[in-house]
ZAMI-100024 format. One line per 10 residues: number of its first residue (from 1); for each residue x, y, z of N, C-alpha, C, O. Coordinates in steps of 0.1 Angstrom, whole numbers, padded with zeros to 4 digits. Layout:
NUM = X/Y/Z/X/Y/Z/X/Y/Z/X/Y/Z  ...
END
This chain:
1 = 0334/0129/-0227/0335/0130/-0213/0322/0136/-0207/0319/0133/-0195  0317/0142/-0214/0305/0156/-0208/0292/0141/-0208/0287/0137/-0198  0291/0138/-0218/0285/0124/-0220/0283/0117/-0207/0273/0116/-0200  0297/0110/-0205/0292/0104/-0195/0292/0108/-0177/0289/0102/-0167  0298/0123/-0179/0290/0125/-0165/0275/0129/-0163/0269/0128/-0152  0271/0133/-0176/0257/0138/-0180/0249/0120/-0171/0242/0119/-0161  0255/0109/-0178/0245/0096/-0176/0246/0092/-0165/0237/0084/-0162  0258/0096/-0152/0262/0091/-0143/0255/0100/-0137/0252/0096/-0126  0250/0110/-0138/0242/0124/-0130/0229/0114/-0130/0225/0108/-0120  0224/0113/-0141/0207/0107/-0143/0207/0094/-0133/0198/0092/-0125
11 = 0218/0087/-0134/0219/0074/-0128/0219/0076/-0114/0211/0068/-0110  0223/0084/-0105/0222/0089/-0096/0207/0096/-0090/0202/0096/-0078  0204/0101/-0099/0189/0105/-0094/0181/0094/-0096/0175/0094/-0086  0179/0088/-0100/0176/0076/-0107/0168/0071/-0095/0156/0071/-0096  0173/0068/-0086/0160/0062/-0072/0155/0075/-0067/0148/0072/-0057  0155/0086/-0068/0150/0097/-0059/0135/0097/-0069/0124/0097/-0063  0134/0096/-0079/0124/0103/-0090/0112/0089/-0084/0113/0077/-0085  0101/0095/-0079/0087/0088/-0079/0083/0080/-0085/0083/0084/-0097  0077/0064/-0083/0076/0055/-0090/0063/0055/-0092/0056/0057/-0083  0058/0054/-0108/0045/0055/-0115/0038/0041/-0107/0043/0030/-0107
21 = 0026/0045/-0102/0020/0036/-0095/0012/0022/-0107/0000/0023/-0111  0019/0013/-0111/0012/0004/-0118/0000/-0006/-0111/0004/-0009/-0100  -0012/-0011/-0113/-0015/-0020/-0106/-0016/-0029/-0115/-0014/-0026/-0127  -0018/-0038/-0112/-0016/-0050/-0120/-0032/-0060/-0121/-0038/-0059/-0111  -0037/-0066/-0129/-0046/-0068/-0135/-0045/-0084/-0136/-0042/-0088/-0147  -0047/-0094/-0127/-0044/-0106/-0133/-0055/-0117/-0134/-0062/-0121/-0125  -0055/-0123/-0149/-0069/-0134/-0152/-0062/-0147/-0145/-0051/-0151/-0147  -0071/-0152/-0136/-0071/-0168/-0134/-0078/-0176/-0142/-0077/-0188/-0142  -0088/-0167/-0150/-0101/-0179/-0159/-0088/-0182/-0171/-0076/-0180/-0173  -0101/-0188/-0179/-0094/-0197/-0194/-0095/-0186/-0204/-0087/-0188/-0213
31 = -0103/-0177/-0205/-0111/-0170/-0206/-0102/-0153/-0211/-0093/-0149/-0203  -0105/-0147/-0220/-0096/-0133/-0222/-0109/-0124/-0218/-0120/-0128/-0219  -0106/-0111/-0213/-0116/-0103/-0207/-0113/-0089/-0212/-0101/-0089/-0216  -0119/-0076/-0214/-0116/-0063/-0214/-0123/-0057/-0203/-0135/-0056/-0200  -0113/-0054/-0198/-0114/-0045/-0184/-0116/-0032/-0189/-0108/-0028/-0198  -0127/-0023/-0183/-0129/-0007/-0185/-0124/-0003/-0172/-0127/-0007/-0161  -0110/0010/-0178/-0105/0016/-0161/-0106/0028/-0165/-0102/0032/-0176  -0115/0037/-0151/-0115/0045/-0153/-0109/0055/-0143/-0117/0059/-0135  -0096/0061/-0141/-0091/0066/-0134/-0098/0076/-0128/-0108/0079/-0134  -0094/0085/-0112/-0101/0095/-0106/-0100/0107/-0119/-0110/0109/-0126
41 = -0089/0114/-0121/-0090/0123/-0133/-0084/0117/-0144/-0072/0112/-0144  -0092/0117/-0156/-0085/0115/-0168/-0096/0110/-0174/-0107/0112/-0168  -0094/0102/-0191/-0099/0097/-0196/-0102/0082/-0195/-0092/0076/-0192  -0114/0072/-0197/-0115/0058/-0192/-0109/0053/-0205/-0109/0059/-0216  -0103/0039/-0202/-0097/0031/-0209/-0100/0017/-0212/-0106/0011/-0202  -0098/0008/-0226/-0099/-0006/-0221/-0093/-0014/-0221/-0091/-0017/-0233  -0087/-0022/-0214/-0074/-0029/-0214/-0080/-0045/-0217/-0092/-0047/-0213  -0075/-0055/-0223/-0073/-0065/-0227/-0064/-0074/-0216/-0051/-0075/-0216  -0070/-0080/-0209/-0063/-0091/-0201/-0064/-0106/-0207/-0072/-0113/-0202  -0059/-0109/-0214/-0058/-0126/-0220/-0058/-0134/-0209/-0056/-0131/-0197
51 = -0062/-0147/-0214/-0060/-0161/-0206/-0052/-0160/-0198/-0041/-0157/-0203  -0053/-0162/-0182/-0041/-0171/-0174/-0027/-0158/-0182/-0018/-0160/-0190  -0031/-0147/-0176/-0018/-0135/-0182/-0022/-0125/-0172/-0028/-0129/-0161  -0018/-0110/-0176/-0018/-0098/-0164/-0015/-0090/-0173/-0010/-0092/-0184  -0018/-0083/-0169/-0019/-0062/-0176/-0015/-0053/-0166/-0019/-0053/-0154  -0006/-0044/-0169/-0002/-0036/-0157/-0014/-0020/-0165/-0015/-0016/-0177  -0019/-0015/-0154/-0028/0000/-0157/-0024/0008/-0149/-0020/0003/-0138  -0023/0019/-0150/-0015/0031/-0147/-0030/0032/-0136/-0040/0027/-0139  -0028/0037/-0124/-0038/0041/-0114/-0034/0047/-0101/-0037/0044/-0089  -0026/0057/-0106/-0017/0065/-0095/-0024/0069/-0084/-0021/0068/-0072
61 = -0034/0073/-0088/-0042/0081/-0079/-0058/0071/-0073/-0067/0076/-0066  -0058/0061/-0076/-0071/0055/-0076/-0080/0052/-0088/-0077/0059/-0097  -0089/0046/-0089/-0097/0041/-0106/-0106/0033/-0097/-0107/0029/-0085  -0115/0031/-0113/-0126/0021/-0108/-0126/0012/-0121/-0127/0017/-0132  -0126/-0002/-0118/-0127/-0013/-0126/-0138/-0016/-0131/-0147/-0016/-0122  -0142/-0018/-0143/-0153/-0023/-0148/-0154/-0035/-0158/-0149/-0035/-0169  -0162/-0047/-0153/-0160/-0062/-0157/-0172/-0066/-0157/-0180/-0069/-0147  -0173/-0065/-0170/-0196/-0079/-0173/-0203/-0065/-0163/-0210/-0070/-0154  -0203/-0051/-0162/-0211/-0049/-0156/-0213/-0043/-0139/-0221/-0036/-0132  -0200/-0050/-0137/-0199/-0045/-0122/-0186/-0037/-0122/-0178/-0036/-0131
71 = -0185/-0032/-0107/-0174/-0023/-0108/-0168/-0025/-0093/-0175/-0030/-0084  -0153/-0022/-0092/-0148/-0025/-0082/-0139/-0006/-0080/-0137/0001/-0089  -0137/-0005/-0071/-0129/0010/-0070/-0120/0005/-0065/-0122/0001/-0054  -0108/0004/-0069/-0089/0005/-0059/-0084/0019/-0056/-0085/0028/-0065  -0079/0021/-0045/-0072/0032/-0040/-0057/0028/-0042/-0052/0016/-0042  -0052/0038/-0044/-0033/0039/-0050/-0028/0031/-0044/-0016/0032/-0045  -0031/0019/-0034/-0023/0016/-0024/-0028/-0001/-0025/-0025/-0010/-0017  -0034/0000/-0035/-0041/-0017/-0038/-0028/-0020/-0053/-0028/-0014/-0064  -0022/-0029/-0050/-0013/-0033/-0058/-0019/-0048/-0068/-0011/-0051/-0077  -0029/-0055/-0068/-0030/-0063/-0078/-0046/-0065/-0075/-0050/-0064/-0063
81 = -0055/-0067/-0086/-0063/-0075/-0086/-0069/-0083/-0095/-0069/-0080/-0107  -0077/-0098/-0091/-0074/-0104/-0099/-0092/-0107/-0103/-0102/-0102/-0098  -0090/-0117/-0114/-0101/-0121/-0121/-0102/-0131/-0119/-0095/-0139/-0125  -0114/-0136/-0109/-0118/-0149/-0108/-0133/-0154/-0113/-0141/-0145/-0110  -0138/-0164/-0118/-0150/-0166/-0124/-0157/-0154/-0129/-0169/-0150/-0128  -0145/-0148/-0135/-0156/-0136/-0145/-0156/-0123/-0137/-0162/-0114/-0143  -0152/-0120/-0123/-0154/-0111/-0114/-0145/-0104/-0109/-0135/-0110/-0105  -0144/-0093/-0108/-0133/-0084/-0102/-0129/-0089/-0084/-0140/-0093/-0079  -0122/-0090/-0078/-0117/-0094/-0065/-0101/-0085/-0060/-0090/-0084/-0065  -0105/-0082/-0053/-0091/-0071/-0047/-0084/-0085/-0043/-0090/-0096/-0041
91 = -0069/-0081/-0043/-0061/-0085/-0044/-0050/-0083/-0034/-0040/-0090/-0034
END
């Protein structure tokens, strides 16, 4: 019984608790790429975006993208961007 009012408690809070800001990463080329993100605080990362696919990257607070060289910066509030001919493009 303790059980399930314990799950019905969590289920309830359940929309109050803050949504981890994903942005999403999507290739239009043929083409697999590794994207360098390097968030405002933390450690930089490299994510693997495959062919014609998407990568979700944690960027709660803002990051800067790095692709062949160039760099793109998103603020928390840019939800996708994509890869077109090899190039970062806000989305």
């Amino acid at each position: 019984m303790k059980t399930r009012v314990f799950m019905a408690g969590l289920l309830a809070l359940a929309p109050l608790a803050p949504p981890a800001f994903a942005l999403t990463v999507q290739n239009d080329d043929m083409s697999a790429y590794t994207v360098a993100v390097k968030p405002k605080t933390g450690a930089s990362t490299q994510v693997e975006v495959k062919s014609k696919a998407t990568a979700d990257v944690a960027c709660d607070k803002g990051c800067t993208l790095t692709l062949s060289g160039k760099s793109l910066a998103v603020d928390a509030k840019t939800a996708k961007v994509l890869i077109k001919s090899g190039h970062l493009v806000a989305g």
